[in-house]
C-alpha positions in Angstrom: 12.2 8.5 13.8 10.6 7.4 10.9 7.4 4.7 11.3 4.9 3.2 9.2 2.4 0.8 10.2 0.5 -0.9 7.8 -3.1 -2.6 8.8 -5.9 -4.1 7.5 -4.7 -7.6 5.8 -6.7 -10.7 6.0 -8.0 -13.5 3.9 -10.9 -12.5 1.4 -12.3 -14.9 -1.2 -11.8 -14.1 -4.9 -13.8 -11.2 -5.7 -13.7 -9.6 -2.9 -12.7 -6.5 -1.3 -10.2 -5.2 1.2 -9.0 -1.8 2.8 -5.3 -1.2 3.5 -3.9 1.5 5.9 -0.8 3.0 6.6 -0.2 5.5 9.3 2.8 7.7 9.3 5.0 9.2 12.2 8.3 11.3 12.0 8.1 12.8 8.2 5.9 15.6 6.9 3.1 13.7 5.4 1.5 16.2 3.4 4.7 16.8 1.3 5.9 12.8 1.4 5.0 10.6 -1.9 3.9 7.4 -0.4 4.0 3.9 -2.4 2.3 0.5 -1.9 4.3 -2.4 -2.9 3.9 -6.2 -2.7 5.9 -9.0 -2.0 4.2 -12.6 -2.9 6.1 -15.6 -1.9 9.3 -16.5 -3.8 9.0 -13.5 -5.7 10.8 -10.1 -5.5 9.0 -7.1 -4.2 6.9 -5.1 -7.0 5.5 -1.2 -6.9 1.5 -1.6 -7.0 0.3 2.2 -6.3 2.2 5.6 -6.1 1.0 8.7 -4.5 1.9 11.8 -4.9 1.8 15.0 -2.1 -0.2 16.6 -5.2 -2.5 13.7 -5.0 -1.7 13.0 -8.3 -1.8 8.4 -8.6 -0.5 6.0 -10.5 -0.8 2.1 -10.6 0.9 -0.9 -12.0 -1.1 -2.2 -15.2 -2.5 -5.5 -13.1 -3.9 -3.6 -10.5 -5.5 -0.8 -12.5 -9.4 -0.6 -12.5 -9.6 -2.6 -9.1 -7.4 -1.2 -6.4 -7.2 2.5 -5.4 -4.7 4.3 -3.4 -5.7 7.5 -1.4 -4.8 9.5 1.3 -5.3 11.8 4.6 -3.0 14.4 5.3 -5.1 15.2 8.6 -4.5 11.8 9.7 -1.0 11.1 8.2 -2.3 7.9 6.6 -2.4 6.6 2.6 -4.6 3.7 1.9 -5.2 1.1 -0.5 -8.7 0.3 -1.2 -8.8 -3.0 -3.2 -11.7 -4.6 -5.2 -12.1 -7.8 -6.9 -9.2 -9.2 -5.5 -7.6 -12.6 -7.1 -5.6 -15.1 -6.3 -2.5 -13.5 -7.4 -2.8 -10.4 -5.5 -1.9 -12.4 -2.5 1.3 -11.0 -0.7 2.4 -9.4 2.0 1.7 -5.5 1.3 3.9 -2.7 2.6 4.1 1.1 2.2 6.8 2.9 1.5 8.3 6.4 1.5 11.2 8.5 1.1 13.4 11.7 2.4 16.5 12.7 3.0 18.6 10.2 0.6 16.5 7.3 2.5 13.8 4.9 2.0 11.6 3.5 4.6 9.5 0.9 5.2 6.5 -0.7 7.4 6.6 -4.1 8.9 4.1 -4.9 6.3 0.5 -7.0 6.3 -0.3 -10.2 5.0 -3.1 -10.2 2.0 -4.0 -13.6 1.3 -6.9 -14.0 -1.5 -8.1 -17.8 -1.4 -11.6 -20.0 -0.9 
């Protein structure tokens, strides 16, 4: 069975930083591609940071420069290290992979950027 738990939300003030993880059970890790996406209130879900099993990254043009994804293949967990946060980064963040025809998904964690 395939889980991913996602930690490390909170409330941060504009400008700030915070560090997302997600921890990975039931897939091969070090061969998965794992995603970050977002989901801000009344709006659809949008793809923030890709990952590759290479390592190789990607981001979304409003997150480049200031978030980072990364990951541990020891520890089966990708993470999203974000800097000089804004107001409109606030969602609820989730992580996301594939396999086998599937997709899957964590419970996500609330990111709320405010003063």
């Amino acid at each position: 069975q395939v889980q991913l738990v996602e930690s490390g939300g909170g409330l941060v003030q504009p400008g700030g930083s915070l560090r997302l993880s997600c921890a990975a059970s039931g897939i091969i890790f070090s061969e998965s591609a794992m995603y970050w996406f977002r989901q801000a209130p009344g709006k659809q879900r949008e793809l923030v940071a890709i990952i590759l099993s290479s390592g190789t990254t990607d981001y979304v043009e409003f997150v480049k420069g200031r978030f980072t994804i990364s990951r541990d293949n020891a520890k089966n967990t990708v993470f999203l290290q974000m800097n000089r946060l804004k107001p409109g980064d606030t969602a609820v963040y989730y992580c996301n992979t594939n396999g086998a025809g599937r997709e899957y998904w964590g419970q996500g964690t609330q990111v709320t950027v405010s003063s």
